[in-house]
Backbone as a ProteinNet text record, in pm:
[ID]
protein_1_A
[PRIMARY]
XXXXXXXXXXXXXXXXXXXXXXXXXXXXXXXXXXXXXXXXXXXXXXXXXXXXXXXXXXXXXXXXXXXXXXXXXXXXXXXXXXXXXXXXXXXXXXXXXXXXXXXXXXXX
[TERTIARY]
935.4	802.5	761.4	687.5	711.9	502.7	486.9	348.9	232.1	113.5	-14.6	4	3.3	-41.5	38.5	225.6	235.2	217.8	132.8	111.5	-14.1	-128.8	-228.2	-176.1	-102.2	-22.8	4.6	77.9	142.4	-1	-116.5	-212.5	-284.7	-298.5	-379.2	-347.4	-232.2	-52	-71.4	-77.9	-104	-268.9	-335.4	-461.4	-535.8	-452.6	-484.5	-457.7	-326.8	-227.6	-353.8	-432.1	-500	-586.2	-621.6	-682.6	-825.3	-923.9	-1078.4	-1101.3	-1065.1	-1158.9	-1009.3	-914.3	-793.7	-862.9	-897	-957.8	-1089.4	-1158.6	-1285.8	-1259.8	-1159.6	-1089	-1008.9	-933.9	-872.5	-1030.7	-1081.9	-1248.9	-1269.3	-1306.1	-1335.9	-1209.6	-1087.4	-1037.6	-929.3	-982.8	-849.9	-917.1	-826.6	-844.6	-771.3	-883.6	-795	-629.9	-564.6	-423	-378.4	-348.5	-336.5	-173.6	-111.5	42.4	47.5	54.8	120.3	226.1	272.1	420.9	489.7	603.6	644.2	767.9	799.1	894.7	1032.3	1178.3	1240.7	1290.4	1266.8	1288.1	1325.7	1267	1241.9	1339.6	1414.6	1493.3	1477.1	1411.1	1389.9	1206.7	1152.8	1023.1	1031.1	943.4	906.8	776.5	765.5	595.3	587.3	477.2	445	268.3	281.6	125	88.4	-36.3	-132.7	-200.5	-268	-349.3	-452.2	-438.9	-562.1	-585.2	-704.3	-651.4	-768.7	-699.9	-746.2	-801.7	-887.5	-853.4	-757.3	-637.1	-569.7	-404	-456.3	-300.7	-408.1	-268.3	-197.3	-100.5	-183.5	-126.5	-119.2	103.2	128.4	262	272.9	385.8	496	602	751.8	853.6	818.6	925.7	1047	1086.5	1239.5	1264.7	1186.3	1213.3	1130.2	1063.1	959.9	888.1	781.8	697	611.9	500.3	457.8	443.8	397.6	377.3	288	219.4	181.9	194.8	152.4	181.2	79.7	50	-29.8	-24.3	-98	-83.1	-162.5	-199	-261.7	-339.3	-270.3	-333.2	-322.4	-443.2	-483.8	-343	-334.5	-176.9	-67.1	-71.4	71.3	168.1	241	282.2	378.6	369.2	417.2	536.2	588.1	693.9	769.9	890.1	938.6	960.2	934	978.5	1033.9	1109.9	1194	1203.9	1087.7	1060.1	985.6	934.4	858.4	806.2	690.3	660.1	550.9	512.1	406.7	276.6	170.8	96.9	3.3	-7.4	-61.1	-41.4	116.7	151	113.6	93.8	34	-91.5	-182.6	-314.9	-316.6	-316.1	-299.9	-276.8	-150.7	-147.9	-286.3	-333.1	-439.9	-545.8	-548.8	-652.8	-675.4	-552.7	-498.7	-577.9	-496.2	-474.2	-664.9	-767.8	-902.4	-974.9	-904.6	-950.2	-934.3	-856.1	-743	-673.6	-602.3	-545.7	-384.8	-377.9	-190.9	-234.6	-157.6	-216.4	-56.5	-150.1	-55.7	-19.2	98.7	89.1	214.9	98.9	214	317.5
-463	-412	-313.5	-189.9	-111.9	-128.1	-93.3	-144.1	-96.9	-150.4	-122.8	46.1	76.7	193.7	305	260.9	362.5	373.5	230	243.4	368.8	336.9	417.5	587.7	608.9	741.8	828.8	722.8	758.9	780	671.5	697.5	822.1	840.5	941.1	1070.2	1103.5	1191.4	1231.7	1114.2	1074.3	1135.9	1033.4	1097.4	1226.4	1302.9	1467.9	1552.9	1443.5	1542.6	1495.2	1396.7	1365	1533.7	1486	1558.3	1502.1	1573.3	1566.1	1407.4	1399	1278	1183.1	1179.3	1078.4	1033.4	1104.1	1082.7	1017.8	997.1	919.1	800.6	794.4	638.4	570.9	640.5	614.2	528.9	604.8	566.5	477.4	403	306.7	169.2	204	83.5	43.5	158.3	108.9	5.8	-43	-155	-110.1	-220.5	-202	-247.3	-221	-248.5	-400.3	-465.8	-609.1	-650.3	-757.1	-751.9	-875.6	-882.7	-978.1	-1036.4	-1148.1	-1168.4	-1168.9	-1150.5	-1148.5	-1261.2	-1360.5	-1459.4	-1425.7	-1402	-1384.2	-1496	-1533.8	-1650.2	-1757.6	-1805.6	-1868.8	-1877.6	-1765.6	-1751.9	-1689.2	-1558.8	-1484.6	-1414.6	-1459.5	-1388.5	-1269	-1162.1	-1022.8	-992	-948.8	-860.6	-734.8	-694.4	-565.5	-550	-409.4	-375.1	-336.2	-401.3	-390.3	-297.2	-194.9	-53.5	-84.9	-62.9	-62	-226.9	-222.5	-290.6	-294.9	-308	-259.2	-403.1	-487.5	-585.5	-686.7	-691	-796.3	-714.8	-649	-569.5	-487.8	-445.9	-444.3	-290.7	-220.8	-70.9	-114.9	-120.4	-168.6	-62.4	-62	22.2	-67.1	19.2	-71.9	-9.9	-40.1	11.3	-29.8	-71	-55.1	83.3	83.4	187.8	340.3	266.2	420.9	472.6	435.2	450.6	338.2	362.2	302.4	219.4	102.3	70.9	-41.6	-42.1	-91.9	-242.8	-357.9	-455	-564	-625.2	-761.7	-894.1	-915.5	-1051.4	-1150.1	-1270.8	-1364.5	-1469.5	-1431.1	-1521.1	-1435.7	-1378.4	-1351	-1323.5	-1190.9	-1231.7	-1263.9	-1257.3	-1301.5	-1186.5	-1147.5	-1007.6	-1094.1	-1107.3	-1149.4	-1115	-973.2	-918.7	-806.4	-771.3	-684.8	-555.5	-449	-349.4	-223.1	-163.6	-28.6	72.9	102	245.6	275.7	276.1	302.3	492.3	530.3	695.6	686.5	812.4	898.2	800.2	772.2	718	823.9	922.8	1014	991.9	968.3	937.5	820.3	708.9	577.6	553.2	674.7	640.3	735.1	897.9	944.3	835.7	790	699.7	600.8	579.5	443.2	522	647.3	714.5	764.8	810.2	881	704.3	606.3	479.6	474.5	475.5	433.9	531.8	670.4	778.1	760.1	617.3	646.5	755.1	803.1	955.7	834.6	743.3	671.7	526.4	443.4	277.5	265.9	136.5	130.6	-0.8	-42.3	-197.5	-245.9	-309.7	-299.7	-437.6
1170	1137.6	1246	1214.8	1286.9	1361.5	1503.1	1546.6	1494	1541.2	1478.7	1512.9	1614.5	1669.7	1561.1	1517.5	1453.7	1314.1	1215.9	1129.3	1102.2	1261.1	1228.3	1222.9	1263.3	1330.6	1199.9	1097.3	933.2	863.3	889.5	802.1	808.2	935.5	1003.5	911.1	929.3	853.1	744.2	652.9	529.5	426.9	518.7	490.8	520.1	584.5	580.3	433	353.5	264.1	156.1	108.6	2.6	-7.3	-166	-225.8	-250.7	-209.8	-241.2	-303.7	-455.7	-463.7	-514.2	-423.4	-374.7	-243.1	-181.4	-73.8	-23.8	-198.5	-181.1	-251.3	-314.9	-322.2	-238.6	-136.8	-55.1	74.4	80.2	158.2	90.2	-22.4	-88.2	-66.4	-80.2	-112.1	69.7	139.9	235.1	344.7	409.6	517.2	630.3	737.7	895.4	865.8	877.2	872.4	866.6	820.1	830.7	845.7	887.5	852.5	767.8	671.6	539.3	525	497.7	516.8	341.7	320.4	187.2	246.3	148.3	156.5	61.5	119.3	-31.9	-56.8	-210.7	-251.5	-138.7	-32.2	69.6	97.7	124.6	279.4	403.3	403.1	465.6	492.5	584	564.6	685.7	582.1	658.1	650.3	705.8	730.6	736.8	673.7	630.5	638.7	652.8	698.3	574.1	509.9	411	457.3	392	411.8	354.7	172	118.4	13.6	-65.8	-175.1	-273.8	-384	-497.6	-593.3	-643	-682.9	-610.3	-761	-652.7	-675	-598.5	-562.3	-410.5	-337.6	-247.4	-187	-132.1	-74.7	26.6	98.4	167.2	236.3	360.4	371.4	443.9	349.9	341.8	478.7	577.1	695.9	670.2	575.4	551	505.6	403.8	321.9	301.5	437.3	471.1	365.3	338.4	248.7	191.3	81.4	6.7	-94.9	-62.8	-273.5	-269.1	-403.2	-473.5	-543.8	-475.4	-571	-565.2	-684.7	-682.9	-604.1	-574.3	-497.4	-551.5	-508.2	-555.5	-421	-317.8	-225.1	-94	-26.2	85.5	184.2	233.4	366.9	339.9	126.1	100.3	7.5	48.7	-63	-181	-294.8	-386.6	-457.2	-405	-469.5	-376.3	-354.8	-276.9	-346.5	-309.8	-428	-329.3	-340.3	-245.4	-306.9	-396.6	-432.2	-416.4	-203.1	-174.2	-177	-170.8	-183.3	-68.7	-78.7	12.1	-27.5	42.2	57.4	-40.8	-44.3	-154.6	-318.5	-291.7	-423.3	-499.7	-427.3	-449.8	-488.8	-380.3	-433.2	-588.8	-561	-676.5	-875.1	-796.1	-884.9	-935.5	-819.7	-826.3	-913.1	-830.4	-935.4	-1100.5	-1123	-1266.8	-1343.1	-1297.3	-1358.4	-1395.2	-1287.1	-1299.7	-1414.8	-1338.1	-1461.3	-1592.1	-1626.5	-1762.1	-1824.9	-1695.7	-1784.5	-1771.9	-1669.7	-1688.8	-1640.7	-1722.6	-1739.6	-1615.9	-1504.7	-1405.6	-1427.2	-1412.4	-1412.4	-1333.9	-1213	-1102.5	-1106.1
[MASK]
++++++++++++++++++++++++++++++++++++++++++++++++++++++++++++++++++++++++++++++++++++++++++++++++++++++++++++

């Protein structure tokens, strides 16, 4: 897991590339950085820094796989699913947005 300091570093990065009103959802749904743990099928636990969150999903960045994503959770600090098609933190929210606009149904 890579430290607080350089998660803020990516956001900082990140949140320059948004667009106008990506950027006023991004203001609405993000958080101080949190680290979450994801369990795989209880062998292995990792942690990952939670960004934003939406309901009950989860804008989280994947330092394996350098980047973003998107996924539901159900209980506080717990990531529920592993996924490695992580993207640009732009691309994620974008997404979040199209989805609220209903112009693309997201279902993470």
């Amino acid at each position: 897991m890579i430290d607080e300091r350089d998660i803020f570093d990516l956001l900082i990065t990140s949140q320059n590339n948004l667009r106008p009103s990506a950027a006023r959802l991004w203001d609405a749904i993000n958080i101080h950085p949190e680290a979450w743990e994801f369990t795989d099928s209880g062998r292995s636990e990792k942690r990952f820094w939670v960004v934003a969150i939406l309901g009950r999903s989860a804008v989280w960045y994947n330092h394996i796989e350098e980047g973003y994503v998107l996924t539901p959770f159900s209980k506080w600090e717990k990531l529920e699913r592993y996924e490695d098609a992580a993207m640009p933190l732009e691309y994620v929210i974008e997404q979040l947005l199209r989805n609220i606009e209903g112009e693309q149904k997201y279902s993470p």
